[in-house]
N, C-alpha and C positions, 0 to 999 in steps of 0.2 A: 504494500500500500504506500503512498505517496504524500496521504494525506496525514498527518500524526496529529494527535492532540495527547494532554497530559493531564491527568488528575492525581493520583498518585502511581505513575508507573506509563510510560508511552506503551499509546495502542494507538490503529491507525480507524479513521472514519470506514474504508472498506472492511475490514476486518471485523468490524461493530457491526455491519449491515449484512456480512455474511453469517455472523452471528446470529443476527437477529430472523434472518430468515431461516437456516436450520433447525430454531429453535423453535419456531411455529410450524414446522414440517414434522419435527420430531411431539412436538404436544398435540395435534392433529390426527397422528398416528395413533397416540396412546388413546385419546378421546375415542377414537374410528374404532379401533380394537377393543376397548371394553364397551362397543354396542351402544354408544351414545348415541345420536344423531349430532351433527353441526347444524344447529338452528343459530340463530341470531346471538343469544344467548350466550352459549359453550365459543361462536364466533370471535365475541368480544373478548371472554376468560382467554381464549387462546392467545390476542392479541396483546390481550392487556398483561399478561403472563410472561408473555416475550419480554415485551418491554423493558418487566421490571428485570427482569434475566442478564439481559443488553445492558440494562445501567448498570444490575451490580456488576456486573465484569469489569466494564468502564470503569466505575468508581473503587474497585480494590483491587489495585497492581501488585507487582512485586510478591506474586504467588498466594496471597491474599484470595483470590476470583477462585483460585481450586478449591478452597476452602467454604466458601457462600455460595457460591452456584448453585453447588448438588443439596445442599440445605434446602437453599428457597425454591427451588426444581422440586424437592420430592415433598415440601408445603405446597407448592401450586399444585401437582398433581392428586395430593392425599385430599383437598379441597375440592378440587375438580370432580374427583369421580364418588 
């Protein structure tokens, strides 16, 4: 990526957006496989789920993000379903 920005630890703007896409392809799945429907609803959870996903990465560098990810990953999902 090209583009870097810094909160505590450089990550780059592409990086964060292929993040952020994985991660709603990966929550989409999980949702799809435990027999959900995507209505409007679980739609928004997905998105809004990503997001917060995207930021904490963004916001805890420095090996930090390995640490909260899978935390707030496996809160959105235990919420979700």
């Amino acid at each position: 990526g090209k583009k870097k920005y810094s909160v505590t630890g450089i990550k780059t703007v592409e990086g964060s957006f292929v993040f952020f896409l994985i991660t709603v392809l990966i929550l989409s799945g999980i949702l799809y496989e435990s027999d959900m429907s995507l209505n409007l609803n679980e739609s928004l959870f997905v998105l809004g789920g990503s997001l917060l996903l995207t930021i904490v990465e963004a916001v805890f560098g420095r090996g930090w993000d390995n640490i909260f990810v899978p935390i707030i990953a496996g809160l959105i999902i235990y919420f979700a379903l």
